[in-house]
N, C-alpha and C positions, 0 to 999 in steps of 0.2 A: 025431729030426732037428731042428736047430736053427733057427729061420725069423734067424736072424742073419745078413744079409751083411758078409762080410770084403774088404776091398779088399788088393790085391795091391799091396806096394810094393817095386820092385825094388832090391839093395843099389846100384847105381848112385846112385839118386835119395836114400836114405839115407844113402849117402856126403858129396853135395853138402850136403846138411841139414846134416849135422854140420860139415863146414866152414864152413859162412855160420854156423852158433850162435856156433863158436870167433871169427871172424873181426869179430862184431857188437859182441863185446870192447873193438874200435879205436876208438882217439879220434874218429875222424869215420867216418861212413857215408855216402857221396854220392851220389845216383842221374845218374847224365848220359846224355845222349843221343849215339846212335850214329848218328841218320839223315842219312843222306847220305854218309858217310862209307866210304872204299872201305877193303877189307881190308888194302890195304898199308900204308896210313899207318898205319888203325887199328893194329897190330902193332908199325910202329914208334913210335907212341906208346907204349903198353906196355913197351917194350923201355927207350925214356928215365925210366920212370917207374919203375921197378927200384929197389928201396931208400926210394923216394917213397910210393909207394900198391901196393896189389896190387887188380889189374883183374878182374875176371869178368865174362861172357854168361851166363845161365844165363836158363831158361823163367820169362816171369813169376809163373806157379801157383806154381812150385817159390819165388821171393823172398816171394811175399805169405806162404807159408806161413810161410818163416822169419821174417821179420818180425811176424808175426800172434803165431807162437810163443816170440821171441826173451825174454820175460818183461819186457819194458821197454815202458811204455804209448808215451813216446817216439817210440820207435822205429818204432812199427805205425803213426803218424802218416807215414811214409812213404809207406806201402801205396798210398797214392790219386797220386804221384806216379811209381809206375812202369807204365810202358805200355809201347808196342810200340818197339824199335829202344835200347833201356835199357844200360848197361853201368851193374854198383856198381864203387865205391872203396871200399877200408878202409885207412886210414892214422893213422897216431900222430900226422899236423901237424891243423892247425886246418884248417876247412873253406876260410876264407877264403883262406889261405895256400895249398893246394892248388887253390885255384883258380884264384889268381894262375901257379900253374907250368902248369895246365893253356891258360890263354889265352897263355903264351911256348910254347908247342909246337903252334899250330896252323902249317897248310901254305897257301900261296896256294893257290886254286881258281878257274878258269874259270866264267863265269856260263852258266846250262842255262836252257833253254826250259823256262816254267813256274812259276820261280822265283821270290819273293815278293821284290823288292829291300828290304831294311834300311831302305838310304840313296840319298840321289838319285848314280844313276851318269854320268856324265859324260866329254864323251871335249872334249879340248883341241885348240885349233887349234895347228896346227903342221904339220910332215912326217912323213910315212910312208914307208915300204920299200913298200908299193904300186905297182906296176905301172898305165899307163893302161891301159884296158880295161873289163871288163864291173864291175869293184869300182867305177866314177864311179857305175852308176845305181841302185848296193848301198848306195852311201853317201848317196846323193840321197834312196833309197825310206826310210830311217830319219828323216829331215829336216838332215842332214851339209850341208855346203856345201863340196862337193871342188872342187880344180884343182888340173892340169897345172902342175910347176914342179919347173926341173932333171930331165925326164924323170921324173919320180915324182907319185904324188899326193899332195894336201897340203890339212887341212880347215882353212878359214879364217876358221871362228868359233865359238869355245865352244858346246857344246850337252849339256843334258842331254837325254839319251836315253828312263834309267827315273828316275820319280821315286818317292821313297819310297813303299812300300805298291803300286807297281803288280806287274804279273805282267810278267816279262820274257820279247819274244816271239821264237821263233825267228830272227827277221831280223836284232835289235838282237842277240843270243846271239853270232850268222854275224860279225856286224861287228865286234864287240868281239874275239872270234877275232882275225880277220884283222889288228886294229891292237894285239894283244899287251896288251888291256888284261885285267885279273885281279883283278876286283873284289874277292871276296871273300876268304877265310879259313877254312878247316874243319879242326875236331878233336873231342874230345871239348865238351860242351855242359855243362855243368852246370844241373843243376834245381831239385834239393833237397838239403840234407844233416842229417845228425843231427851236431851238435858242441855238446861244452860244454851239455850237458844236457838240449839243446831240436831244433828243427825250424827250419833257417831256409828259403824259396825262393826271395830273391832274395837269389842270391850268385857271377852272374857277374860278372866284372872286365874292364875295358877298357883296358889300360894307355894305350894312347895317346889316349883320350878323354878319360882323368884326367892326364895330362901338357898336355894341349890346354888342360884347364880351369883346372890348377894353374899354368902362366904368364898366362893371361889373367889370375886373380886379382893374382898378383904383378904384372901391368902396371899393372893397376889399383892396386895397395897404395902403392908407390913413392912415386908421386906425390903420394899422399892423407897418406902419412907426413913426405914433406917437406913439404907446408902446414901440416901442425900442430905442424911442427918437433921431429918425433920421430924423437932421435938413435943412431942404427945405424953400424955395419959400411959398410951398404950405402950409407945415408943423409946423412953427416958432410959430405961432402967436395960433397955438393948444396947439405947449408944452407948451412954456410961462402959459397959461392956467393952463393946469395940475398942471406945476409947482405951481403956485399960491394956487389951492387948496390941493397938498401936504404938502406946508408948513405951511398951516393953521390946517392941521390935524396933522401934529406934534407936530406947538404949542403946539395945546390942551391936545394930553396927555402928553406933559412933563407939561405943568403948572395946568392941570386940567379944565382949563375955559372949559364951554358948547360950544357946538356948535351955531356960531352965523347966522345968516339967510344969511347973505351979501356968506359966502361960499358955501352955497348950492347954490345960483345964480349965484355964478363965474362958478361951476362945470355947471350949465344948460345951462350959456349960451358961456360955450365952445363945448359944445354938441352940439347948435344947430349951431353954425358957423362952428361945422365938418362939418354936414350938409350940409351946404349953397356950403362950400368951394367945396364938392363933387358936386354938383348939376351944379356951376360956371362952372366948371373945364372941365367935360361933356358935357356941351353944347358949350365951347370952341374948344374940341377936335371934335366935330361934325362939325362946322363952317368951319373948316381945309380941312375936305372931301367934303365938299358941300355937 
């Protein structure tokens, strides 16, 4: 008799094996997170991501193995980024790019008691569909400043509620409910992925953070390129301008004449077509992202 123990492994669990080996193949391997995330959506994520990536659940034993085993050192550098609530991706796009389609497919979410706030939540003075009643001293108990107007209620001074980093509590959860606010955003998460030869983990995208950031830059560029009289597209029709009212402030004091009114109106209203031209420009580069 053999004192060797054989472990039992069933063809189910040998099956999956052999599909995550074939599948490890793909240009990118991406570990994301599922937590929080309820069945339906999850699915119909999946379902838009058809042709994009192919999604799997599978036990984390059963990934480290394949990973551990896949023959690519890599790859196993994964291993310590899947944990509990995990879904992989295997796709032929780049990680980056897949991630970018995965942050356009997430769904508004309701904020839960318990919940880590991101970012500071906020609720706006204004009118509500509220009813007077027991909601005044709902709105009171979170620090709201409601009143009665036009039979409804109506909060009448900006408040953040959570701010970044706190736990959001049952109360503010209730309130936010009640005034239709939907703070956050949930889908798949991205963690890790293997592409283009390596291990990256941070490689979630924020489309509308880098749109926020990508016109503040541009507001700021504009300006700074018409001072140093660097001639653009965007730029020409500002110097021009300037110019214009440069050379009328020279005239004047080499020949002395006053300042005439027509120059202060060229300078304003090259100002306000800086303006303009920034505002154009911005919602052009928006248009691009969808």
């Amino acid at each position: 008799m053999s004192g060797k123990i054989t472990t039992h492994v069933s063809e189910e669990k040998k099956a999956v094996v052999k599909e995550l080996a074939s599948l490890m193949h793909s240009k990118t391997v991406m570990v994301a997170s599922i937590k929080g995330l309820p069945s339906a959506q999850f699915q119909e994520i999946k379902k838009k991501l058809r042709g994009k990536a192919t999604v799997r659940v599978i036990k984390k034993s059963l990934m480290d193995f394949a990973l551990e085993h896949s023959g690519n050192k890599e790859l196993e550098l994964l291993v310590p980024y899947v944990e509990a609530d995990f879904a992989i991706l295997f796709s032929d796009r780049d990680a980056f790019e897949l991630s970018g389609i995965l942050a356009s497919e997430k769904s508004p979410a309701k904020a839960k008691a318990g919940q880590i706030a991101p970012f500071d939540i906020e609720v706006k003075a204004g009118g509500t569909d509220l009813l007077p009643g027991p909601d005044i001293s709902a709105l009171s108990a979170v620090g709201l400043q409601p009143k009665v107007e036009a039979g409804k209620i109506a909060i009448m001074k900006d408040k953040v509620l959570v701010k970044t980093g706190q736990e959001i509590s049952s109360e503010v959860a209730s309130i936010l409910a009640k005034l239709n606010i939907v703070p956050f955003k949930i889908g798949l998460e991205p963690v890790a992925a293997f592409t283009g030869g390596q291990v990256y983990a941070d490689i979630k995208i924020d489309k509308e953070k880098f749109l926020e950031d990508l016109a503040e830059m541009y507001g700021r560029s504009l300006p700074f390129a018409v001072s140093v009289n660097y001639v653009s597209t965007e730029t020409l029709s500002l110097i021009l301008g300037k110019a214009v009212a440069h050379e009328g402030v020279i005239r004047r004091i080499v020949t002395g004449e006053p300042e005439p009114v027509a120059v202060a109106a060229v300078e304003e209203a090259a100002e306000e077509e800086k303006k303009e031209e920034a505002v154009e420009s911005t919602v052009g580069l928006a248009s691009l992202f969808g």
